[in-house]
N, C-alpha and C positions, 0 to 999 in steps of 0.2 A: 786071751792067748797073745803072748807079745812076741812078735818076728824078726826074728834078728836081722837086722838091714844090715845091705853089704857096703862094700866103701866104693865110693865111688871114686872112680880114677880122675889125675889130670888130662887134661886135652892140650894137645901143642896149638889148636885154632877152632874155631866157632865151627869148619864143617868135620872134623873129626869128631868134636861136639855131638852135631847133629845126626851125623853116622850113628852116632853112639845109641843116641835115645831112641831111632825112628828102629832101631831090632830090640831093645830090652825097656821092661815093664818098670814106670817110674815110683809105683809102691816098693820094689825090693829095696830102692836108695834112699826112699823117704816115707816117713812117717805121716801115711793119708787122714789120721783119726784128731788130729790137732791141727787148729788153723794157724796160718803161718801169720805173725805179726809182723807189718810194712811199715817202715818210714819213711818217708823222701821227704827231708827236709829242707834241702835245697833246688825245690822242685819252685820253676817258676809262671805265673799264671801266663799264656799265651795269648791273653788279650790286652789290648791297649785301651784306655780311655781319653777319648777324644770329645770334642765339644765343636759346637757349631751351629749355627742361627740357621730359621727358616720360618719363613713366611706363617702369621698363626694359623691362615686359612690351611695353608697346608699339612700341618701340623694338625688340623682338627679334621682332615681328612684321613689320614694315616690313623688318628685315635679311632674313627666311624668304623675304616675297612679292619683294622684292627679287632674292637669290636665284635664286628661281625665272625669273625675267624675265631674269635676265643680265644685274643693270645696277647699277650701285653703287645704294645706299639714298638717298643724298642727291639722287639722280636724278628714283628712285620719286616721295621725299616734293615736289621742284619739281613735276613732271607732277602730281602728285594734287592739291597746291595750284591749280596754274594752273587745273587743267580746274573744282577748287569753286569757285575765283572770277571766272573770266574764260571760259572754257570756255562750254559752250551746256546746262549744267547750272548752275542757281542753287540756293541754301541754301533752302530751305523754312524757316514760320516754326519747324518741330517740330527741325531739324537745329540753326537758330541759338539757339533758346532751350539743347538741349541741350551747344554747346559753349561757352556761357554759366555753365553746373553749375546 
């Protein structure tokens, strides 16, 4: 049974828009039985790649706790960065002076 979809208007802005859809049903405007094919080809990775030296002791301690976690190292050291600087733990002045030397 194929259902004639209706046309869907323009909107003069995003919450006329959203007016729109949050009272009518988005099968009558669109075709739910086929998946819609995406491109973003100018979509850009949001991570940088950066380098930097450390101590191998240390380094073979982060591969241990790593490890231990079942999770690559370079994992570990993103999560433990995010959570010292964005996380809901901040640096203390005695942590920053210390990774200062």
């Amino acid at each position: 049974m194929n259902k004639k979809l209706k046309q869907r208007p323009d909107f003069k802005n995003e919450d006329d828009e959203r007016n729109f859809w949050d009272s009518h049903d988005l099968s009558d405007y669109f075709d739910m039985s086929h998946p819609i094919k995406m491109s973003f080809p100018n979509l850009k990775l949001s991570n940088e790649l950066i380098s930097f030296r450390l101590p191998s002791g240390l380094l073979d301690v982060i591969k241990v706790e790593a490890h231990k976690r079942d999770m690559p190292y370079q994992s570990l050291m993103k999560a433990g960065l995010y959570e010292l600087f964005m996380g809901k733990k901040r640096i203390t002045r005695s942590v920053g002076a210390s990774l200062r030397g």
